[in-house]
C-alpha positions as CSV (number, residue, x, y, z in Angstrom):
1,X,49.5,88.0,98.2
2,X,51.0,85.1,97.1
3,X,52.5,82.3,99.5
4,X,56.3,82.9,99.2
5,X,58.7,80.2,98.2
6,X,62.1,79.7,98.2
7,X,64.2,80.6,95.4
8,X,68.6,80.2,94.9
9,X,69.8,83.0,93.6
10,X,73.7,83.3,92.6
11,X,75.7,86.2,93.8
12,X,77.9,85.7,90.6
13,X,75.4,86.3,87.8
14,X,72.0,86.7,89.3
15,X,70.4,83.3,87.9
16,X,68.0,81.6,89.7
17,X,67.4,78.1,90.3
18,X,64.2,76.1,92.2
19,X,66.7,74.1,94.1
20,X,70.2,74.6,95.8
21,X,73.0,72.9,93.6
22,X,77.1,72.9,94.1
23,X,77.1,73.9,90.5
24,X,75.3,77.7,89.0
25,X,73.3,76.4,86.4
26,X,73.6,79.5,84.2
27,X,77.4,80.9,85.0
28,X,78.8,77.3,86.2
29,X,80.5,78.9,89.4
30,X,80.4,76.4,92.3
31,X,79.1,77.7,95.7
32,X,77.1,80.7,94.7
33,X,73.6,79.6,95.3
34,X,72.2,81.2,98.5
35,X,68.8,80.9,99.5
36,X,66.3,83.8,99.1
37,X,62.8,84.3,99.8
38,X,60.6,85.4,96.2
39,X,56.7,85.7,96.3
40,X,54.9,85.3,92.9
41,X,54.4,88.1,91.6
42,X,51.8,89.7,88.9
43,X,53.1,89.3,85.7
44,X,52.1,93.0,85.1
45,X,55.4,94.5,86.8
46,X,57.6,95.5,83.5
47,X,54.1,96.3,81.7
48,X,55.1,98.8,79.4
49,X,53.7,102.3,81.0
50,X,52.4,103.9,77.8
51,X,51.0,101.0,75.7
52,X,52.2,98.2,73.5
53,X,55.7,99.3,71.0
54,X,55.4,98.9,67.4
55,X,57.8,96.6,64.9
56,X,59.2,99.2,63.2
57,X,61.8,99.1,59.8
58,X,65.5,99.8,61.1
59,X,66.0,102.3,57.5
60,X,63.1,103.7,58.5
61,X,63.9,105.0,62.0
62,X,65.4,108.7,61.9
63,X,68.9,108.5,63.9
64,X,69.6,111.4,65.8
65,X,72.0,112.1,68.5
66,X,70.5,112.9,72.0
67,X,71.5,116.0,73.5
68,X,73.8,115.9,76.4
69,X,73.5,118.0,79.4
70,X,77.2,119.2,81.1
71,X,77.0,118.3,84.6
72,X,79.3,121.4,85.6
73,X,82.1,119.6,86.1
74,X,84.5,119.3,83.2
75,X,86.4,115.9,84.5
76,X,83.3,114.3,85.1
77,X,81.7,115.0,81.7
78,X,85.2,113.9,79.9
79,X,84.3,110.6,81.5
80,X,80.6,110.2,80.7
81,X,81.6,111.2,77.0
82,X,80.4,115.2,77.4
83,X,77.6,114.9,79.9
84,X,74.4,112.7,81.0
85,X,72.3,112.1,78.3
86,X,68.6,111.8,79.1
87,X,66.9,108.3,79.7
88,X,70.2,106.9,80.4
89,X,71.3,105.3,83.6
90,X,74.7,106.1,85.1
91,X,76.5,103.6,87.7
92,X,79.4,104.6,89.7
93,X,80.8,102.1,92.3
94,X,84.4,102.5,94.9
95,X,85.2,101.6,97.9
96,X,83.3,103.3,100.9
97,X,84.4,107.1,101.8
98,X,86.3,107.8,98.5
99,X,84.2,110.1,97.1
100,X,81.2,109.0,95.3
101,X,78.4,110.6,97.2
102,X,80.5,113.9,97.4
103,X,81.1,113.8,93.4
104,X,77.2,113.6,92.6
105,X,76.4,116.0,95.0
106,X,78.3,118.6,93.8
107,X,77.3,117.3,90.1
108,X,73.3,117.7,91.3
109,X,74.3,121.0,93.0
110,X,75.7,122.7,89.7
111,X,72.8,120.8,87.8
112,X,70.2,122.2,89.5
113,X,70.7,125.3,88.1
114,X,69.4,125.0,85.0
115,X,67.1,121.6,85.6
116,X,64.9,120.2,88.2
117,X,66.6,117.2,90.0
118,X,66.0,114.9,92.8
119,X,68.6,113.4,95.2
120,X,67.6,110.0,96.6
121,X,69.1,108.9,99.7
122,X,68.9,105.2,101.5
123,X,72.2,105.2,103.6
124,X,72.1,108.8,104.9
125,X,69.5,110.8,106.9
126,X,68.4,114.3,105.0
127,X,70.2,116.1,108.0
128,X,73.4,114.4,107.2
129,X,73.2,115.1,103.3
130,X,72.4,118.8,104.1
131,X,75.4,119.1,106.6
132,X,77.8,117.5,103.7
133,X,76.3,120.0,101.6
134,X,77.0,122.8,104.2
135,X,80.3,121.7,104.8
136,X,81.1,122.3,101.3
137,X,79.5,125.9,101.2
138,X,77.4,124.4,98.0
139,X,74.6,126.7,97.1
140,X,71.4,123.8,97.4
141,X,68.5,125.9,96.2
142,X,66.6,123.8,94.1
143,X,68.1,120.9,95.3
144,X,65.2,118.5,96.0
145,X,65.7,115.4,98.6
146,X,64.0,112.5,99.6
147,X,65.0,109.9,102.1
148,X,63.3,106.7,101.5
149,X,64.7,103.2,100.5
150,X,61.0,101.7,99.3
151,X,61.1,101.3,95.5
152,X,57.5,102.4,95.1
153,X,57.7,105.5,96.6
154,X,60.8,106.4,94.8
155,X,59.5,105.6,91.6
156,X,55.9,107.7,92.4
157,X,58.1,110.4,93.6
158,X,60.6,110.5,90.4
159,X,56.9,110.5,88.5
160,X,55.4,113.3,90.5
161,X,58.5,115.5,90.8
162,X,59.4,115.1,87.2
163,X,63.2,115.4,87.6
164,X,65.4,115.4,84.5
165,X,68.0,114.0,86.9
166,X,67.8,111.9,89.6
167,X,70.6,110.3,92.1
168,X,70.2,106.9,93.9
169,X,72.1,106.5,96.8
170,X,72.8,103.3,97.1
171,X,71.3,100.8,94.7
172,X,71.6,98.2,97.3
173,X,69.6,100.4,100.0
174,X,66.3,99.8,98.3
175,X,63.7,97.4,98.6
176,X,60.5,95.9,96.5
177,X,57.8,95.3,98.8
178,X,56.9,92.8,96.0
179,X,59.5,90.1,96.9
180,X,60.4,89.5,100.9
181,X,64.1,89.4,100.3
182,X,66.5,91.4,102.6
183,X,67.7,94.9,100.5
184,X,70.8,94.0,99.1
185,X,70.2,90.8,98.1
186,X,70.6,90.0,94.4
187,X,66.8,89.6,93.7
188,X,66.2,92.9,95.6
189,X,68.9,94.6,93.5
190,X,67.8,93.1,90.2
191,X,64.1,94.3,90.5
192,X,64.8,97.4,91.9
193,X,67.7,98.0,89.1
194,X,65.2,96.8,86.4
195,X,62.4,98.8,87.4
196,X,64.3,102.2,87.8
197,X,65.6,101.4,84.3
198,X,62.5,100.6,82.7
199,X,61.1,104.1,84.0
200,X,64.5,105.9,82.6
201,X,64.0,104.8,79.5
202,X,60.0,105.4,79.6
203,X,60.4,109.1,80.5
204,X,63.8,110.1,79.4
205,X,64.8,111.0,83.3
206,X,68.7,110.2,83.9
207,X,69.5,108.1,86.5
208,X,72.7,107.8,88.3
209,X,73.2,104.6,90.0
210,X,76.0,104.6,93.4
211,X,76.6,101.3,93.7
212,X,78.2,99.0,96.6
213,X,81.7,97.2,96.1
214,X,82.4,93.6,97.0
215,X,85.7,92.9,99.5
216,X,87.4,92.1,95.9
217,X,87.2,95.2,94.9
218,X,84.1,94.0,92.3
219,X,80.5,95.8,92.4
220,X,78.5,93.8,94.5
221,X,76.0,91.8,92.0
222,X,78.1,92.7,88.9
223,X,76.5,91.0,86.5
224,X,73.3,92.0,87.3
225,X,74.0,95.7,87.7
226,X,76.7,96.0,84.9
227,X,74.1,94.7,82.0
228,X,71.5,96.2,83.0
229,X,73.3,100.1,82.8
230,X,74.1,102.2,79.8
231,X,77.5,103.7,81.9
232,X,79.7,102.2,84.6
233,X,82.6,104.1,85.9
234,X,84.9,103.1,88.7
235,X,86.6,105.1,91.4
236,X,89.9,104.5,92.0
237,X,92.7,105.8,93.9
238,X,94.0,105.1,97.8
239,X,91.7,107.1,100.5
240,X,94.8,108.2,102.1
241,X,95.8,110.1,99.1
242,X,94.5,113.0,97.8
243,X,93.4,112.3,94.4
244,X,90.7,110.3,92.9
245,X,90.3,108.6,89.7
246,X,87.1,107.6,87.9
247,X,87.3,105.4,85.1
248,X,84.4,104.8,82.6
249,X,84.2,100.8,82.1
250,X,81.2,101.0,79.9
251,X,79.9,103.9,77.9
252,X,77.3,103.5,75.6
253,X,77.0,106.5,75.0
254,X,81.1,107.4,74.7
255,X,84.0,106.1,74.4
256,X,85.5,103.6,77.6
257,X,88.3,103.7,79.3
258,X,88.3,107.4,79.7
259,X,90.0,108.8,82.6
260,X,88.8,111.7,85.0
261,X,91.4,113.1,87.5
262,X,90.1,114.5,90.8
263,X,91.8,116.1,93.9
264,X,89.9,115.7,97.5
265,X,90.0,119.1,99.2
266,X,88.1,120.6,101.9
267,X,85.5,121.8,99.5
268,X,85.1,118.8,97.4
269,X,86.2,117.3,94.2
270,X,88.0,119.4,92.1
271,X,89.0,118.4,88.5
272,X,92.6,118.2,87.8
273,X,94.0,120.5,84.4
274,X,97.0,119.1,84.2
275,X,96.9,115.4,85.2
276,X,100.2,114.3,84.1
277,X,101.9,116.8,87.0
278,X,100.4,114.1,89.2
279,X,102.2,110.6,88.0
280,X,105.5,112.5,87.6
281,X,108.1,112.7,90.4
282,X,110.0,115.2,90.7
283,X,113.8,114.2,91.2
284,X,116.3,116.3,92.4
285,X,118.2,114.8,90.3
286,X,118.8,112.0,87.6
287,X,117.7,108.7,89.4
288,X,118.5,105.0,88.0
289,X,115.2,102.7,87.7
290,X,113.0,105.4,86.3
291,X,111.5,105.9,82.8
292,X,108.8,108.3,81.7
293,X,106.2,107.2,79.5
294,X,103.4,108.3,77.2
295,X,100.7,106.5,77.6
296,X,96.8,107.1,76.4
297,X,93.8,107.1,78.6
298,X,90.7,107.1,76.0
299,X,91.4,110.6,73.8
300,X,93.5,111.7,76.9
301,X,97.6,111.4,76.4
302,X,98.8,111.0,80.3
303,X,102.9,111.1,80.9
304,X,103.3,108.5,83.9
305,X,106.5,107.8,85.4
306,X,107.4,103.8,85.6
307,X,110.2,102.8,88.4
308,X,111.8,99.5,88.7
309,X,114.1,98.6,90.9
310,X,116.1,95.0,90.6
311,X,118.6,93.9,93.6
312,X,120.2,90.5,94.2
313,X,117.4,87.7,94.9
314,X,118.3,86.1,98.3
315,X,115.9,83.2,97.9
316,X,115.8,80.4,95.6
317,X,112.4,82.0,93.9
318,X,113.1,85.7,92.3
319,X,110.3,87.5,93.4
320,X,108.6,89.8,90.2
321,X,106.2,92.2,91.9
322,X,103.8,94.7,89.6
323,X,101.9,97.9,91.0
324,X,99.6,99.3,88.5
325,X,100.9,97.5,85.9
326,X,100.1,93.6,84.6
327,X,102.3,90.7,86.7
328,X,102.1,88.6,84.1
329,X,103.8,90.6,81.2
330,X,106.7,91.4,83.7
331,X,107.8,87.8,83.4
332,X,107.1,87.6,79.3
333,X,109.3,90.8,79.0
334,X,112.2,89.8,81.2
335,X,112.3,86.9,79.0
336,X,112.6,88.7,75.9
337,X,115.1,91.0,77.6
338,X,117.4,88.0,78.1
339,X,116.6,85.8,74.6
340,X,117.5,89.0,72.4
341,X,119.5,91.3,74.2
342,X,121.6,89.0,76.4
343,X,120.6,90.7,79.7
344,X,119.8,88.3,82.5
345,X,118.2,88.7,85.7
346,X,117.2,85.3,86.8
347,X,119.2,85.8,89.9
348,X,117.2,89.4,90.4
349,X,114.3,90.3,92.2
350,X,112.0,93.0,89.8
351,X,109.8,95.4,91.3
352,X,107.6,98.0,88.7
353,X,105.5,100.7,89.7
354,X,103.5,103.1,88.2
355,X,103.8,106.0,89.8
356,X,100.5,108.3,91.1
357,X,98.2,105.2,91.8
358,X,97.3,105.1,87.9
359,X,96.8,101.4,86.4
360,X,98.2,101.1,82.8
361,X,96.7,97.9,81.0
362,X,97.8,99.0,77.4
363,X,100.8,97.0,76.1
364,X,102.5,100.5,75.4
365,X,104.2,100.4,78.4
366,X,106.6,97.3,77.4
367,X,109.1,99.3,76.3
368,X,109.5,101.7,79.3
369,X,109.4,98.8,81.9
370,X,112.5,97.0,79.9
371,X,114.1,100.8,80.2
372,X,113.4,101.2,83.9
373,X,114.8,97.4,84.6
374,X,118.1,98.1,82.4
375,X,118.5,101.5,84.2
376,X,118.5,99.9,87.3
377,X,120.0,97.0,86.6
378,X,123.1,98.9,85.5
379,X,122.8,102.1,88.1
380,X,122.5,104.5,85.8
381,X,120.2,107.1,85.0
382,X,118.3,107.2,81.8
383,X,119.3,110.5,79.7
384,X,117.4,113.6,81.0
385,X,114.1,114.9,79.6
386,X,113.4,111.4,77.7
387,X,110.0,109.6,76.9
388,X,109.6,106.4,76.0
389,X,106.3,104.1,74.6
390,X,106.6,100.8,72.4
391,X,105.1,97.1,72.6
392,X,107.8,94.3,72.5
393,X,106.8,91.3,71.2
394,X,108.5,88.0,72.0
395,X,110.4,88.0,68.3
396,X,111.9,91.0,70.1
397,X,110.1,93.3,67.9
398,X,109.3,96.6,68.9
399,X,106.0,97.4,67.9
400,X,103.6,100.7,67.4
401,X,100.7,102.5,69.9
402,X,97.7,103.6,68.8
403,X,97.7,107.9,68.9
404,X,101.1,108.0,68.8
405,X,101.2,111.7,67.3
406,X,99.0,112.6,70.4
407,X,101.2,110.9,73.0
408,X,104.9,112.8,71.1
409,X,102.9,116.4,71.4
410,X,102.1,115.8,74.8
411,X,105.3,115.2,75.6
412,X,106.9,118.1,73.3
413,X,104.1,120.3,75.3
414,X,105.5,119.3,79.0
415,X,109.7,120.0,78.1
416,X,110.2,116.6,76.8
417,X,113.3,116.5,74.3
418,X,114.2,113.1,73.3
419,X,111.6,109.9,72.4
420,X,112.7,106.8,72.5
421,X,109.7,105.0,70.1
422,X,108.6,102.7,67.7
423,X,109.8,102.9,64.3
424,X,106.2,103.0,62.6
425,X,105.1,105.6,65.3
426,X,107.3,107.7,63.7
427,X,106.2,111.2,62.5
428,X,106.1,112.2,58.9
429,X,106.5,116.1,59.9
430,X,109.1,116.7,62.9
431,X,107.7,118.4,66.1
432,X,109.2,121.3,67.4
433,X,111.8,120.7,70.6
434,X,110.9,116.9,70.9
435,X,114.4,114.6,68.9
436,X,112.6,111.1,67.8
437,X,114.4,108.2,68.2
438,X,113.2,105.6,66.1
439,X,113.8,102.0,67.4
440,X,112.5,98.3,65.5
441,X,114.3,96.1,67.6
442,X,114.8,95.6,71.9
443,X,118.4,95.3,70.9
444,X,118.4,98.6,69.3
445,X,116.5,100.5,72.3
446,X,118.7,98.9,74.5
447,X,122.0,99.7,73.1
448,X,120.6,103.4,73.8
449,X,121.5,102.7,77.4
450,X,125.3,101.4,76.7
């Protein structure tokens, strides 16, 4: 063995460097260096485990899709792009007790009736994975565990056992008895990462990573973890509500920014049909400040319902305040609300949610936030069973969405009679029960409200 030394690794980007410094040398983020204990190592470790790989001609490689195999449960394969696809690798990360664990168990559960698998646990004793699995009345035969955190019997069990799917839980758990390094640690989780991956791709057994998150919300060692997987998805949602969201970040096998609805019950995840019931309120009656809008999540139109309220500022500094949607843009769009359609609110605080928990990045929601501020501005209700989606540029131009036809027949398909869009999203063939309003300008849209 050889004598251990001293490395600085940064928790930002997983460089190393042979002395501490204020300054990463590789990411240039200051304080990030810890200290970290790395033996030399043989050079052997990522020796390729059947030979040598030949240069080969790119037009000469036959291209073939890989078949994917349906994990059982429909919301999660929407999200991985129709199912795990073999010799990839998977990471999920959320915040502790949102669901994670429960999600793949249920997903190895359903798998393991047509192929072998292997769950790996680090954080959990077998006796507690089995009384989860209990507690969920899920039928476990052929379910195969191990308990073990040590990288080298994982990786000799995963080559004995032959699994076509295997589960890690957690990627920070394990530990290299090559380096010295706590588990955890960024060198710890880079090896261990790197070696799992190089034996995914070596025998075409799928991986799924669960992965630790950071206090800002962030996987912990993101840049390490994140380049080295074929899929990230996120969970989302509040852990005092009942419903989950997992978001694919990274997909390269599918599209990203796909969206999988869940609901926590007492028997597990369950997938959710009809997501858009859940980011809907449902009024009693007409209420100012709200405004329904169609927005698209990957190939999946979602109807969410945005709320603003605005009420007399009482301190020298307006306060604009964003949930689920970006602060930034709120201030951009209450300027173009005042340059071309005369409407102030300098004196106003602005608040904006989206409602349900859901966070809409897309810049199709512009036009819905300007309706929601207007309706409350003025205290009065948008017209019943209207939708709404448009970008508004700071000309005062409203411009068009992407899957515009798919966001109007989504909206047609839930009641919706009136859409308030952009004039180029406008449909060449008129859909049945849904009246299109076309609009070019914010002076237009907003005349709508007069």
């Amino acid at each position: 063995m050889a004598k251990a030394r001293s490395t600085y690794v940064c928790s930002e980007c997983g460089g190393t460097a042979p002395k501490w410094q204020g300054k990463c040398p590789h990411c240039g983020s200051w304080n990030t260096l810890n200290e970290s204990l790395a033996a030399a190592t043989p050079t052997h470790r990522y020796a390729p485990l059947a030979g040598s790989t030949p240069v080969q001609e790119l037009s000469a490689i036959e291209a073939r899709e890989l078949p994917r195999q349906p994990t059982g449960i429909g919301e999660f394969d929407r999200v991985l792009g129709g199912g795990l696809v073999p010799g990839s690798v998977v990471l999920i990360g959320g915040d502790p007790g949102i669901g994670k664990s429960t999600l793949l168990l249920q997903a190895l559960v359903s798998l393991a009736r047509v192929v072998p698998v292997l769950y790996v646990t680090g954080e959990e004793s077998a006796e507690q994975v089995a009384l989860r699995a209990r507690r969920l009345d899920l039928p476990t035969e052929g379910t195969k565990l191990l308990a073990e955190i040590r990288l080298e019997a994982i990786m000799d069990a995963i080559s004995t056992q032959r699994p076509q799917v295997a589960v890690i839980d957690s990627i920070q758990t394990l530990y290299s008895s090559e380096l010295s390094a706590a588990p955890g640690s960024v060198s710890q989780v880079r090896e261990c990462a790197a070696q799992l991956t190089r034996l995914a791709k070596q025998t075409g057994v799928t991986l799924v990573f669960i992965g630790h998150v950071t206090k800002d919300g962030t996987l912990a060692g993101p840049r390490v973890l994140e380049h080295i997987v074929d899929t990230v998805l996120y969970f989302e949602g509040d852990t005092h509500s009942s419903f989950r969201l997992v978001r694919a970040f990274k997909n390269r096998f599918g599209a990203v920014n796909e969206l999988g609805v869940f609901a926590m019950t007492d028997k597990g995840l369950r997938g959710v049909n009809n997501p858009s019931a859940l980011f809907l309120s449902q009024h009693g009656q007409q209420v100012a400040g709200s405004c329904i809008m169609a927005t698209q999540e990957g190939t999946r139109p979602l109807l969410v319902e945005i709320q603003a309220l605005v009420d007399s500022a009482h301190v020298p500094n307006p306060r604009r305040l964003t949930v689920g949607l970006e602060g930034a843009r709120l201030a951009m769009l209450l300027a173009v609300l005042h340059r071309h359609a005369g409407v102030a609110t300098f004196d106003q605080d602005v608040f904006v949610n989206a409602v349900g928990g859901v966070k809409i990045t897309e810049p199709a929601a512009d036009l819905p936030v300007l309706l929601a501020i207007m309706s409350s501005l003025r205290d009065r209700p948008l017209p019943p069973g209207m939708v709404a989606f448009g970008e508004v540029g700071l000309a005062g131009e409203i411009r068009p969405a992407a899957r515009g036809q798919e966001r109007l027949k989504e909206a047609a398909k839930l009641g919706f009679g009136t859409a308030l869009i952009p004039k180029a999203n406008a449909p060449r063939q008129p859909i049945e029960g849904l009246e299109i309003i076309p609009v070019d300008r914010i002076e237009a849209a907003m005349e709508r409200l007069r």
